[in-house]
Structures are given as C-alpha cells and as structure tokens.
C-alpha positions as a Python dict, from the first residue, in 0.01 Angstrom:
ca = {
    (1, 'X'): (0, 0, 0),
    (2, 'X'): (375, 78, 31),
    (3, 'X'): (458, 443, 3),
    (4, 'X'): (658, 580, -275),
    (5, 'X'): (1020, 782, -217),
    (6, 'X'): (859, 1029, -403),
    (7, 'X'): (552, 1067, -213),
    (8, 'X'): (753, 1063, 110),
    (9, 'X'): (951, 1395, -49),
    (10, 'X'): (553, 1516, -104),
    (11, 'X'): (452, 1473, 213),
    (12, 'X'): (803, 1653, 369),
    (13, 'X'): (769, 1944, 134),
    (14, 'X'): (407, 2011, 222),
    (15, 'X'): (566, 2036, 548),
    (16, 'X'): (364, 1715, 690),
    (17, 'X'): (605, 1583, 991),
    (18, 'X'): (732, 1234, 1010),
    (19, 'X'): (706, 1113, 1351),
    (20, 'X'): (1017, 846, 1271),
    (21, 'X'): (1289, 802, 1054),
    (22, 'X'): (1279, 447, 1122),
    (23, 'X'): (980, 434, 956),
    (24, 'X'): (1123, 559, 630),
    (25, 'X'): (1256, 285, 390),
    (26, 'X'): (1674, 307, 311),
    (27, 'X'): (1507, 435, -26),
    (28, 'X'): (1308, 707, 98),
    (29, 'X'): (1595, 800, 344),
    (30, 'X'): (1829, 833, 57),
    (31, 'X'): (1538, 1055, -149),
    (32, 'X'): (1480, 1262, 221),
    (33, 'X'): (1900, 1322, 237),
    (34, 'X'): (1925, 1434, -101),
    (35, 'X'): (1667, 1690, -113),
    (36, 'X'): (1778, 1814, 237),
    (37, 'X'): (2119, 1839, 122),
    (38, 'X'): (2011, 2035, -224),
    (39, 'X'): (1810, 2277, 30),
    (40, 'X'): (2122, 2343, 214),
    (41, 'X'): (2328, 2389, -100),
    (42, 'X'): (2064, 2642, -230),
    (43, 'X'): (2065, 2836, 86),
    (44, 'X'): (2418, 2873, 130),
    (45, 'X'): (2527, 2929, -262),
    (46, 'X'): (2221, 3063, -365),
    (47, 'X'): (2138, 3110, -764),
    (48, 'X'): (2452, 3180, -996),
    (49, 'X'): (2225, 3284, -1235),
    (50, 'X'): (2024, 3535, -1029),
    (51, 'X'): (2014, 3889, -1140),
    (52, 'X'): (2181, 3826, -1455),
    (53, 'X'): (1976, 3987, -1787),
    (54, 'X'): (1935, 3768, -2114),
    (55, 'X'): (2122, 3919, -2423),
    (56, 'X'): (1864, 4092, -2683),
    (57, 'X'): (2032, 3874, -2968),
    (58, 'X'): (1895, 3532, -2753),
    (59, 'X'): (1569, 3701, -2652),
    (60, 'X'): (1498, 3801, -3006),
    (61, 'X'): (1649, 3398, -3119),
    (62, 'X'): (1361, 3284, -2840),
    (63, 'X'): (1107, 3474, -2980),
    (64, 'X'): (1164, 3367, -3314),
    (65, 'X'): (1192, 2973, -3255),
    (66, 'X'): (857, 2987, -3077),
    (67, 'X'): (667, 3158, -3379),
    (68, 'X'): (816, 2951, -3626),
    (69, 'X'): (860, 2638, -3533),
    (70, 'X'): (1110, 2396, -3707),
    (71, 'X'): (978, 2228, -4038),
    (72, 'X'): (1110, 1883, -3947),
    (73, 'X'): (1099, 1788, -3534),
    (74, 'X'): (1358, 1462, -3447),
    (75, 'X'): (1224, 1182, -3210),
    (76, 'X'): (1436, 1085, -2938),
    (77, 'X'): (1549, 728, -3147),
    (78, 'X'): (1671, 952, -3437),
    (79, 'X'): (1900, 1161, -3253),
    (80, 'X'): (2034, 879, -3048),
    (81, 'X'): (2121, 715, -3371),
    (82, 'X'): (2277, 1014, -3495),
    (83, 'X'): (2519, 1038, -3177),
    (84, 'X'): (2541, 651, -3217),
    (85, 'X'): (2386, 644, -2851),
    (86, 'X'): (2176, 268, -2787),
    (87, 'X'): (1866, 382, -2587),
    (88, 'X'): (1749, 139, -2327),
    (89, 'X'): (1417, -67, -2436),
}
C-alpha cells in the first residue's frame, strides 16, 4: 500500500527516522521540505502574536457570539454566491 505525503510528515514528526530520502516520493519530498522549512521559519521569527493581550471589547464580542449564536447560519454555496465565487464540484 503506497504511503501517503501526509503520513510520511506523521511518521517525521513522531520523530520516526527515515533511513533514505530516496525512498521518499518527489511528493512526499516536497511535503518533508515544506514543513522543515516552516520549522526553521518558526524558530528563527518566532510568534508575532506572542505576548500580545486581547482587547476587553473583543473578549466580551467572543463571549457573546458563543452564547448566542446567530439566528440564521450561511452554507458555504450561499456565501460563494453572494461574493459571486463558482465553487469547484
């Protein structure tokens, strides 16, 4: 059964070693250089939004949307049409 690029990234995170990148497909290489890279990026830059405090006006706005929920919820068709967006069948 051929392995998934996502279960490749699985089995890297859980810190499983390869024994050969030739083993990898171009696929899974591509999914193994991106997440490497976005580690790097992380590391180096860090979190912009990391020790910054929400505003009480959007904690009390939060608080209030999840006890009252909206009276009418929008599927994702209706709001493409809206925007005049053609979703992919």
């Amino acid at each position: 059964m051929p392995t998934s690029p996502k279960a490749t990234i699985a089995v890297i995170g859980g810190k499983k070693k390869i024994k050969k990148i030739s083993d990898l497909t171009i696929e899974q290489l591509g999914v193994l250089i991106d997440e490497i890279v976005e580690q790097r990026l992380e590391e180096y830059l860090g979190d912009p939004d990391e020790g910054l405090k929400l505003r009480p006006e959007f904690v009390r706005k939060l608080k209030r949307s999840m006890t009252h929920p909206p009276k009418k919820r929008y599927t994702l068709q209706e709001i493409a049409a809206r925007c005049g967006i053609k979703l992919e069948e």
